[in-house]
LUMDRENTOR-99495 format. One record per residue (C-alpha): residue number from 0; x negated, y negated, z negated. Coordinates in pm, 1 decimal. Last residue first. Layout:
! residues N
n = NUM | px = X | py = Y | pz = Z
...
END
This chain:
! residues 306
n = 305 | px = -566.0 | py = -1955.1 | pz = -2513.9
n = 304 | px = -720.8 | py = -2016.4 | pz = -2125.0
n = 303 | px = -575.3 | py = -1785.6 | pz = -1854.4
n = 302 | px = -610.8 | py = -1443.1 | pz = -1738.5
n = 301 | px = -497.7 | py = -1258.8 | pz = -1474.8
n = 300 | px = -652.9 | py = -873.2 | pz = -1447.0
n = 299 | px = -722.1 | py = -666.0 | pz = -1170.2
n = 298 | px = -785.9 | py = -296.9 | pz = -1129.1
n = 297 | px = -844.5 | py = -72.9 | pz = -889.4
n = 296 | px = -902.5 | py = 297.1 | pz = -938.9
n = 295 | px = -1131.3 | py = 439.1 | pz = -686.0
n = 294 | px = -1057.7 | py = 309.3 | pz = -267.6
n = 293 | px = -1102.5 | py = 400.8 | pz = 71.6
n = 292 | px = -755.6 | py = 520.2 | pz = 111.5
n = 291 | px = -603.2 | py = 824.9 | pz = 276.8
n = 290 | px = -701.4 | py = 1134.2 | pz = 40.2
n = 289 | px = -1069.7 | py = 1174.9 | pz = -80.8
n = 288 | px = -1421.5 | py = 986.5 | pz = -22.3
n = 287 | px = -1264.7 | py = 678.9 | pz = -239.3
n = 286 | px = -1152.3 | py = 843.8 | pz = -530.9
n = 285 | px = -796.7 | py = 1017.9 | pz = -529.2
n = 284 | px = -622.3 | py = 1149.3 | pz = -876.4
n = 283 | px = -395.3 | py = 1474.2 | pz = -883.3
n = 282 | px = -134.2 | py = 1543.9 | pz = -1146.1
n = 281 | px = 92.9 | py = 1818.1 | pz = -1224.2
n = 280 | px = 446.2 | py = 1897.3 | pz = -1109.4
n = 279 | px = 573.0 | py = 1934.4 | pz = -1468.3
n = 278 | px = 961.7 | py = 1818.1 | pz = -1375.3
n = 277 | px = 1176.3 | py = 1721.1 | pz = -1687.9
n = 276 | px = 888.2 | py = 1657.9 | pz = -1868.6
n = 275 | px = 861.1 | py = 1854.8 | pz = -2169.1
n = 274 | px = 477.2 | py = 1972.1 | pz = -2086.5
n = 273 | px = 351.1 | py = 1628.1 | pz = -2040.2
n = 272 | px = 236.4 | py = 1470.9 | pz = -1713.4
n = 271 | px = 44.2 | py = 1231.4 | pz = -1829.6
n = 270 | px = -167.4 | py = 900.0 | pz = -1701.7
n = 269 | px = -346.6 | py = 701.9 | pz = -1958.3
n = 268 | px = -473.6 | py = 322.3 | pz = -1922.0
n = 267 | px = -640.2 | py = 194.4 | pz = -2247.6
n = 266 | px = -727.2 | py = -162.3 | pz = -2261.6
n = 265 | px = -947.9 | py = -297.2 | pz = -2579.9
n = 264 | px = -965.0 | py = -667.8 | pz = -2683.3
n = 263 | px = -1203.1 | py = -917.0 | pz = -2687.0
n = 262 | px = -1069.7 | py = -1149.1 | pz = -2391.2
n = 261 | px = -724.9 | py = -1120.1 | pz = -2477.5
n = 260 | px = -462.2 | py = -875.8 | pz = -2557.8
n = 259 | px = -97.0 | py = -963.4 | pz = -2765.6
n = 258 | px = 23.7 | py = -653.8 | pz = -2686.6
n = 257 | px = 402.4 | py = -699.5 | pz = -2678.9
n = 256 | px = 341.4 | py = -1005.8 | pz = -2437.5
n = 255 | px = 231.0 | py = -758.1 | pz = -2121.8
n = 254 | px = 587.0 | py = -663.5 | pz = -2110.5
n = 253 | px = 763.0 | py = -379.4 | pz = -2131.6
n = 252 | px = 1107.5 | py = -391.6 | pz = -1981.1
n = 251 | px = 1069.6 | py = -79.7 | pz = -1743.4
n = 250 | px = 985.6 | py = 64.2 | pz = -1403.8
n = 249 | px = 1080.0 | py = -276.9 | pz = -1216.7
n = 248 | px = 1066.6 | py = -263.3 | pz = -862.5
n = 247 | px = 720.8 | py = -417.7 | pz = -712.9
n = 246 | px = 520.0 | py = -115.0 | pz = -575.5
n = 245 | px = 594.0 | py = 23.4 | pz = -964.7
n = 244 | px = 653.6 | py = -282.6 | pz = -1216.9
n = 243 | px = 639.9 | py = -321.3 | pz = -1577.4
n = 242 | px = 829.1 | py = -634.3 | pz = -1792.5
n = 241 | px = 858.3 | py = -986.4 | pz = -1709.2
n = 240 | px = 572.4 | py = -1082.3 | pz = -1867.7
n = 239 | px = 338.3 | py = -918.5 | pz = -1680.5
n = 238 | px = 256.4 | py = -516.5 | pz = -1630.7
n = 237 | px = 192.5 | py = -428.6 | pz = -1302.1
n = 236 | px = 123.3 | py = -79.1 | pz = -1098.0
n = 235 | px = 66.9 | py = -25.6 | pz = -762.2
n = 234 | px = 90.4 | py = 325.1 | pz = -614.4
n = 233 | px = -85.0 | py = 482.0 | pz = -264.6
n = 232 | px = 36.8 | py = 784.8 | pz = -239.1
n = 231 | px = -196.7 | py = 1133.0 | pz = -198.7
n = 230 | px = -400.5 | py = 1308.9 | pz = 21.1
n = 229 | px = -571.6 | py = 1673.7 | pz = 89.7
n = 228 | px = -477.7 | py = 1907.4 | pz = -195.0
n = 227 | px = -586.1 | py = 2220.5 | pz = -151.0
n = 226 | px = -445.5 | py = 2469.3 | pz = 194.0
n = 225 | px = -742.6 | py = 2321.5 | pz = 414.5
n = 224 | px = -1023.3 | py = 2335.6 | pz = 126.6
n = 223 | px = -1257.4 | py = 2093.1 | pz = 138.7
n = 222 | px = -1588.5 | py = 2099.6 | pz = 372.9
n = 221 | px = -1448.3 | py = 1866.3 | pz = 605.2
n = 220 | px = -1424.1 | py = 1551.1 | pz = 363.3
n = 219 | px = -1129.6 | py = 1410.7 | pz = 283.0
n = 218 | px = -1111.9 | py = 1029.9 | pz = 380.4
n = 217 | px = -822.4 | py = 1041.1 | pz = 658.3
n = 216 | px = -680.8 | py = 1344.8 | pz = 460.1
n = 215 | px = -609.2 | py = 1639.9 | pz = 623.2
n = 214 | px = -264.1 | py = 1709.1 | pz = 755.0
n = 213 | px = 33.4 | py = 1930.9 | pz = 589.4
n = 212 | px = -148.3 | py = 1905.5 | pz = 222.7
n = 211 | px = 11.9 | py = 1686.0 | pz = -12.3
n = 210 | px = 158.5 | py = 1770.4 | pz = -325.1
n = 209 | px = 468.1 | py = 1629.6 | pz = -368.9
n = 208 | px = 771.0 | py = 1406.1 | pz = -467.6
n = 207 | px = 554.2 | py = 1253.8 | pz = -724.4
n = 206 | px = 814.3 | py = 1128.7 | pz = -1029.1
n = 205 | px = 700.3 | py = 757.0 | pz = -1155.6
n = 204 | px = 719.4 | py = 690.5 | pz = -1518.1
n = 203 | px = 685.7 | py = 375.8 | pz = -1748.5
n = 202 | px = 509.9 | py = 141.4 | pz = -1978.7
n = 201 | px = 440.8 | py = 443.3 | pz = -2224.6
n = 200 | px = 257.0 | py = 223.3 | pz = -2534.8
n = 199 | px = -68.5 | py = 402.2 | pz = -2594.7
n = 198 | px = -285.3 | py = 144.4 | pz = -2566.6
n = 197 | px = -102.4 | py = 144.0 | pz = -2158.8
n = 196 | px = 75.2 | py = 449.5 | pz = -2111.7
n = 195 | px = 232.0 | py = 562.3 | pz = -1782.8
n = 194 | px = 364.5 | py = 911.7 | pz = -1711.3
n = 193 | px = 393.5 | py = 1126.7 | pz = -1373.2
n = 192 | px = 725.4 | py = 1329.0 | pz = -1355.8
n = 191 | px = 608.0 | py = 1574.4 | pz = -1086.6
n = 190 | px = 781.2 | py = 1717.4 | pz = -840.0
n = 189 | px = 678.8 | py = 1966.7 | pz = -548.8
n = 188 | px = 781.0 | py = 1914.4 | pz = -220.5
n = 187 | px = 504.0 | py = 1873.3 | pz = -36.8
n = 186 | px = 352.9 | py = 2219.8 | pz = -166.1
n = 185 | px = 17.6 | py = 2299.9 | pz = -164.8
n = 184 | px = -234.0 | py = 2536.1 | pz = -325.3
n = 183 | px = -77.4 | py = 2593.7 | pz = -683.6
n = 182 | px = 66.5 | py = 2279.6 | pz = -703.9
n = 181 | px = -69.7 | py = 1960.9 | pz = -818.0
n = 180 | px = 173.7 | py = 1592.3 | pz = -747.5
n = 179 | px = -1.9 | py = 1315.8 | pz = -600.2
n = 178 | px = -181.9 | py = 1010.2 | pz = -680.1
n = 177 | px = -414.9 | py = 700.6 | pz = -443.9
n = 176 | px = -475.3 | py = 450.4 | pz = -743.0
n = 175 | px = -359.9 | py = 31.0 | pz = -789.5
n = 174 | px = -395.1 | py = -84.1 | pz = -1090.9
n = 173 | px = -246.1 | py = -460.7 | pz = -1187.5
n = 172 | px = -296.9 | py = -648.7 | pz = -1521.2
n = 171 | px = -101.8 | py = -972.6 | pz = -1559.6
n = 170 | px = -127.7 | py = -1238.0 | pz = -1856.0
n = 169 | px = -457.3 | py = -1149.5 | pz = -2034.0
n = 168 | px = -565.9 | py = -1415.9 | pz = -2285.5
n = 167 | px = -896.3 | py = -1661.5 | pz = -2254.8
n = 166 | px = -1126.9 | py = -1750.0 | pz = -2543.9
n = 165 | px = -1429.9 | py = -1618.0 | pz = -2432.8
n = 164 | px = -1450.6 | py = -1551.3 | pz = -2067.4
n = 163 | px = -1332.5 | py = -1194.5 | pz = -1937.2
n = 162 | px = -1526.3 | py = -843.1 | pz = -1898.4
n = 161 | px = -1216.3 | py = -643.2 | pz = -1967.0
n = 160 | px = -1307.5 | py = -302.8 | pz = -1834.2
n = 159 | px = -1026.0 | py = -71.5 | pz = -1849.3
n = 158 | px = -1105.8 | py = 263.9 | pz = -2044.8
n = 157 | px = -931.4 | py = 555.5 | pz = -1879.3
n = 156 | px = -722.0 | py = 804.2 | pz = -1968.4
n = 155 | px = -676.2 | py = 1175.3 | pz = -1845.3
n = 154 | px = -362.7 | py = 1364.4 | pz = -1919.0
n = 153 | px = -189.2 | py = 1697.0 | pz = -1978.8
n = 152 | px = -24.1 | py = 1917.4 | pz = -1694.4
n = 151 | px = -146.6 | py = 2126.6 | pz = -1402.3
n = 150 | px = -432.9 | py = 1937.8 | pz = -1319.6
n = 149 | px = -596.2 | py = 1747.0 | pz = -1050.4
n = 148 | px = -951.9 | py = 1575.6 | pz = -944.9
n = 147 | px = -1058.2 | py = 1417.5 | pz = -720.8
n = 146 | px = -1429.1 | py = 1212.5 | pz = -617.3
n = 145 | px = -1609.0 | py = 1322.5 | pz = -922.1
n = 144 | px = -1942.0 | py = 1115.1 | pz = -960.8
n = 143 | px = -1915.7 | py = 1065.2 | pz = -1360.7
n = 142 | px = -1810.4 | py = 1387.1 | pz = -1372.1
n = 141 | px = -2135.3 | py = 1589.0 | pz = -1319.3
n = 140 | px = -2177.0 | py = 1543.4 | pz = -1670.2
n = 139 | px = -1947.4 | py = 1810.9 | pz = -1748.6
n = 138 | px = -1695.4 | py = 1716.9 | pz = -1971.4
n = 137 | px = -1358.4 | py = 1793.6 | pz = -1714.2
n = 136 | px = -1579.4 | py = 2113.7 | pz = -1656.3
n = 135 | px = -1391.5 | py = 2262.7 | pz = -1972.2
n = 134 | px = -1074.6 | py = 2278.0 | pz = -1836.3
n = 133 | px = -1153.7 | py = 2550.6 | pz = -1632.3
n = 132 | px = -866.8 | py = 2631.5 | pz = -1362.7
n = 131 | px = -1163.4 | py = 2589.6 | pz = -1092.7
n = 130 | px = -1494.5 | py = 2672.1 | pz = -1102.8
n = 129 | px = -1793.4 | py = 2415.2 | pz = -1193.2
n = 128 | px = -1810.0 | py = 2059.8 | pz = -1000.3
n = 127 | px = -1709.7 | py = 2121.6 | pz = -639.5
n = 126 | px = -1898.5 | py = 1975.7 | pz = -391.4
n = 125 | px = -2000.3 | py = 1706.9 | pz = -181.7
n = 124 | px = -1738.8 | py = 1380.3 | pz = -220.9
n = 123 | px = -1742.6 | py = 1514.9 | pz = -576.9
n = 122 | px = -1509.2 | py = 1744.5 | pz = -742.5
n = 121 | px = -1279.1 | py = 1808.6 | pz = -1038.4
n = 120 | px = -1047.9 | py = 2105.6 | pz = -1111.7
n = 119 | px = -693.1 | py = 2212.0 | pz = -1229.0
n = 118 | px = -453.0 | py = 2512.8 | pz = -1243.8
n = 117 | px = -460.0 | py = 2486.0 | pz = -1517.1
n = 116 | px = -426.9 | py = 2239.6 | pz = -1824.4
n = 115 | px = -603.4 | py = 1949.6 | pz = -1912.7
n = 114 | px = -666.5 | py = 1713.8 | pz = -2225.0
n = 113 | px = -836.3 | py = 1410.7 | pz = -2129.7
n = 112 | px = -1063.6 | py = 1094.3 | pz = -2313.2
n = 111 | px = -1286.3 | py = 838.6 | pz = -2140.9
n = 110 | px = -1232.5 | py = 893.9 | pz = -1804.4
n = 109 | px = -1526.9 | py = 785.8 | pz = -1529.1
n = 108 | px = -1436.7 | py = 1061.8 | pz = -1308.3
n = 107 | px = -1216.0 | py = 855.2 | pz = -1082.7
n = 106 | px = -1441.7 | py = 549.9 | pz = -1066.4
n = 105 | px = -1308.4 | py = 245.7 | pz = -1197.2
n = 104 | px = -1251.8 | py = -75.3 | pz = -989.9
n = 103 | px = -1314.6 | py = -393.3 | pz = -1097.4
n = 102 | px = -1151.0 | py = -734.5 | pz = -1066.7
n = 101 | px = -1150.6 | py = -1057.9 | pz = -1296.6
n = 100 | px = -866.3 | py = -1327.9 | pz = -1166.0
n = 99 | px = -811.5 | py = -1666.1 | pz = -1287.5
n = 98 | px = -485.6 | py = -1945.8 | pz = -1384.7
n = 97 | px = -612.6 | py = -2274.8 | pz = -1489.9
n = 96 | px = -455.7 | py = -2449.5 | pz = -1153.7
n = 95 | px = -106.3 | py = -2285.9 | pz = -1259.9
n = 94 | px = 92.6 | py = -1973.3 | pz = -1183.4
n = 93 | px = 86.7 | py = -1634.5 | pz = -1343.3
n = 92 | px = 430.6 | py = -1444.1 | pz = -1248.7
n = 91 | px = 313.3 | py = -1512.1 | pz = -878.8
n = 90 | px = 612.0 | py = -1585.7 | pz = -673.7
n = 89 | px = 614.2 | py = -1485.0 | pz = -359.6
n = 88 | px = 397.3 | py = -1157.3 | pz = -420.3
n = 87 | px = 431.6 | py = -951.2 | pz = -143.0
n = 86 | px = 406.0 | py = -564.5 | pz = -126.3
n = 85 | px = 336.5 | py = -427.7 | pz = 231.5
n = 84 | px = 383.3 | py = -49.5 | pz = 281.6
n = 83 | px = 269.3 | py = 208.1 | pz = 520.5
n = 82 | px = -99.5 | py = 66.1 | pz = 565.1
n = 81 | px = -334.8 | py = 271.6 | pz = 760.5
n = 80 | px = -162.4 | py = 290.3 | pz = 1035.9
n = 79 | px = -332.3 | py = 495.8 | pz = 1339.0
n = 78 | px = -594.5 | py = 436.7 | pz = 1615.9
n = 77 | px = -882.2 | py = 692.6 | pz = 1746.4
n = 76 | px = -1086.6 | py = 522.8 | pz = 1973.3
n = 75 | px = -1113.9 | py = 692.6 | pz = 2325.3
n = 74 | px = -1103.5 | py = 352.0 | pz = 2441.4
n = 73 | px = -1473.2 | py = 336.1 | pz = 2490.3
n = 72 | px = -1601.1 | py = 659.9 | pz = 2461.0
n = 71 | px = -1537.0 | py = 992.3 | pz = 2310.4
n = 70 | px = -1739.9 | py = 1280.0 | pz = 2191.0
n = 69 | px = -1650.8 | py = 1252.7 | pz = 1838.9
n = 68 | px = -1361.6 | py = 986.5 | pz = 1804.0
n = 67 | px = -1420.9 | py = 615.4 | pz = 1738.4
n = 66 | px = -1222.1 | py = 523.9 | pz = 1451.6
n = 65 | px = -969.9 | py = 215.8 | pz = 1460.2
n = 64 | px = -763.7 | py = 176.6 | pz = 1152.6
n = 63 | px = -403.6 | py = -17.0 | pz = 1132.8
n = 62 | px = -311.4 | py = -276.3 | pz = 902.3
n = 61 | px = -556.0 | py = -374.9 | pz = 730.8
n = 60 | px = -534.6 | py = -757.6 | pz = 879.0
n = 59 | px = -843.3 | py = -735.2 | pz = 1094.7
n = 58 | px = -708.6 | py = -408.9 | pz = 1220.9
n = 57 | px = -430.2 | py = -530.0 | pz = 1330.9
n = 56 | px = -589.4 | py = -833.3 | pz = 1499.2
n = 55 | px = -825.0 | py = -633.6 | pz = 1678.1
n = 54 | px = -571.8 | py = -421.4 | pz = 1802.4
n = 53 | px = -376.1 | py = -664.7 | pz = 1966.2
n = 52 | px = -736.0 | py = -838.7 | pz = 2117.3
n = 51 | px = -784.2 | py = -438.9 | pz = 2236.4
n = 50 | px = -461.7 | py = -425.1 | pz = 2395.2
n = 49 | px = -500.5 | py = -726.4 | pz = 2668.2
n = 48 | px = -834.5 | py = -557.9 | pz = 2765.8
n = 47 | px = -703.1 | py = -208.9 | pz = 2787.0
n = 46 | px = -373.3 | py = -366.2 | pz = 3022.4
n = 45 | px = -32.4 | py = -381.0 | pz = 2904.1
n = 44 | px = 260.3 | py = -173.7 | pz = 2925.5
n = 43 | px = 324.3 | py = -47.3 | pz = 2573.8
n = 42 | px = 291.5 | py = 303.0 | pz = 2627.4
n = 41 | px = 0.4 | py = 232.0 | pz = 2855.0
n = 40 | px = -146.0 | py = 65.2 | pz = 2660.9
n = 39 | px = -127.2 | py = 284.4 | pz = 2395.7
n = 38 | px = -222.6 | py = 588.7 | pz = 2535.0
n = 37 | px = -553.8 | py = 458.7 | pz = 2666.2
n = 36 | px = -599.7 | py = 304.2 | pz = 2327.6
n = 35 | px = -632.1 | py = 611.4 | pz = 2120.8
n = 34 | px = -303.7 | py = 744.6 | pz = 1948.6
n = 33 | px = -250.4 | py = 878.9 | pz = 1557.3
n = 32 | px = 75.6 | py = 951.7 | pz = 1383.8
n = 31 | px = 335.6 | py = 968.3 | pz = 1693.7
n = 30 | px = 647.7 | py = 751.8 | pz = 1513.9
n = 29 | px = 373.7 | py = 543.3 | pz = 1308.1
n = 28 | px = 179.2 | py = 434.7 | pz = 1593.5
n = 27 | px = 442.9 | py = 366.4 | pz = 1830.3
n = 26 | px = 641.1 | py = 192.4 | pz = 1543.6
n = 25 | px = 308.4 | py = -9.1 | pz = 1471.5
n = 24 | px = 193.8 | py = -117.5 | pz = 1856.9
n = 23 | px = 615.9 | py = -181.3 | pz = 1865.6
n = 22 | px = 540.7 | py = -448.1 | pz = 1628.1
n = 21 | px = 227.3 | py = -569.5 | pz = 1759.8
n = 20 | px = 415.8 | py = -629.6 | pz = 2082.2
n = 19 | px = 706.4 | py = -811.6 | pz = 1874.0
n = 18 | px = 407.1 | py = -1034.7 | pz = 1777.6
n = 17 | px = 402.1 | py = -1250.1 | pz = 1412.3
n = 16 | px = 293.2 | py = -882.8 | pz = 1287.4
n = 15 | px = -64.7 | py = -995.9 | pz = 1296.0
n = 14 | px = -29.0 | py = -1319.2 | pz = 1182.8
n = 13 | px = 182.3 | py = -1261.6 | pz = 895.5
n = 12 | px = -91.6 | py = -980.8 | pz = 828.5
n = 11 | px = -387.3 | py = -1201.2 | pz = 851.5
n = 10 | px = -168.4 | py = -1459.0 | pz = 668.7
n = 9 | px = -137.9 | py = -1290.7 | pz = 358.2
n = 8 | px = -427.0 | py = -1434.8 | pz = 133.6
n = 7 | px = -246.9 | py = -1777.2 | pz = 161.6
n = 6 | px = 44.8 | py = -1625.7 | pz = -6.1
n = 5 | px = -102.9 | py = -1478.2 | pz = -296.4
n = 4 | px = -77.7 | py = -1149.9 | pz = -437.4
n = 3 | px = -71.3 | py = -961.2 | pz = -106.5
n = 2 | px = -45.4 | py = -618.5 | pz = -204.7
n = 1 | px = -126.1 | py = -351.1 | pz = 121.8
n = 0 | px = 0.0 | py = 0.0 | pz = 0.0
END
């Protein structure tokens, strides 16, 4: 999911999708899953030349991708969407000249507590770390490079960096993270009821309809498994003061107020699936060289002066 937070940030994609041959560049796109340029120009009607300014400006925006495929030249590129869903913020809940931004982004294995159950595992962008359906490589030391990993139920939670200026207060924190469900193998339909917790406070739920594995991943490597989890869902998440969002519909009423944090204090994030959900579907977590987006754990926090 593409979040434009700001207005101003968002006009590579206003631009981009300004065109109603853009548009149908998209629909095409999205309706046959991948195409190289040949194909679409002439789906579209235009010329290669005409197409790759189009193209440019979609992928500029982050949009679409444009991969060169092996053995192929010129436009033999590969083209698809990269971006399914565009979240914007017209009305930041922070506003004000004093208002600032501190981002990070958290590696996948970089967890500071867990409890797992099978089937689970953890990996690098290489290999896998220790066997499978044992909990007790989730402390390996290894992890601090994993890439995935996925269990059956339990949690992981992370430590949120919160490396602000003295004397300032949080007003917005935002994580975005590539998730699925974790089936035995695959499933797409597979349910999970994934849990929220922020310092232990549960801020909301989101129910995974699946665990991915139909196509490969855009990111997962080639040595993975072909029936193991291959890509997840894109999810935003925002606590402000208006309560806790998921891709920008309210998830519940908590509100960043309730926990009083500024510059010195401590930020747990936990995600749980716990065993009396009403759908224990498991749990799988995307790094950057795994799933569809080149990203960890992203985080960003508003803050203002106290």
């Amino acid at each position: 999911m593409l979040h434009i937070e700001k207005l101003d940030e968002g006009l590579p994609v206003f631009k981009a999708l300004s065109s109603r041959l853009r548009i149908r560049i998209v629909k095409l796109l999205l309706e046959n899953g991948e195409m190289n340029m040949n194909e679409l120009a002439a789906a579209v009607g235009v010329t290669n030349g005409a197409l790759t300014s189009h193209m440019r400006l979609l992928e500029e925006s982050g949009i679409v991708s444009v991969t060169a495929e092996h053995g192929g030249h010129g436009n033999q590129k590969r083209c698809q969407v990269k971006e399914e869903k565009i979240l914007v913020d017209v009305v930041s809940d922070v506003s004000g000249p004093e208002e600032q931004v501190y981002q990070t982004e958290i590696p996948v294995g970089h967890y500071v507590r867990y409890e797992v159950y099978p089937t689970c595992g953890i990996a690098t962008g290489d290999s896998l770390i220790g066997e499978v359906d044992d909990p007790r490589y989730f402390a390996h030391a290894s992890r601090m490079y994993a890439e995935i990993l996925w269990f059956g139920r339990g949690y992981v939670e992370y430590l949120l960096p919160t490396l602000l200026p003295v004397s300032t207060r949080i007003d917005q924190i935002a994580i975005s993270l590539e998730i699925s469900s974790e089936a035995p193998g695959v499933n797409n339909d597979w349910p999970s009821d994934i849990y929220f917790y922020l310092n232990d406070v549960n801020i909301g739920m989101w129910t995974s309809p699946g665990d991915f594995g139909d196509v490969q991943g855009i990111f997962t490597p080639d040595w993975w498994f072909p029936n193991w989890n291959q890509y997840g869902l894109l999810k935003m998440i925002v606590i402000n003061r208006r309560g806790t969002f998921l891709d920008g519909l309210q998830i519940s009423d908590v509100s960043i107020s309730q926990f009083h944090l500024d510059y010195k204090s401590t930020v747990r994030f936990r995600l749980e699936v716990p065993e009396n959900a009403a759908n224990v579907g498991g749990l799988t977590i995307f790094g950057s060289k795994f799933g569809n987006y080149n990203q960890a754990i992203k985080v960003r926090i508003s803050y203002s002066p106290m």
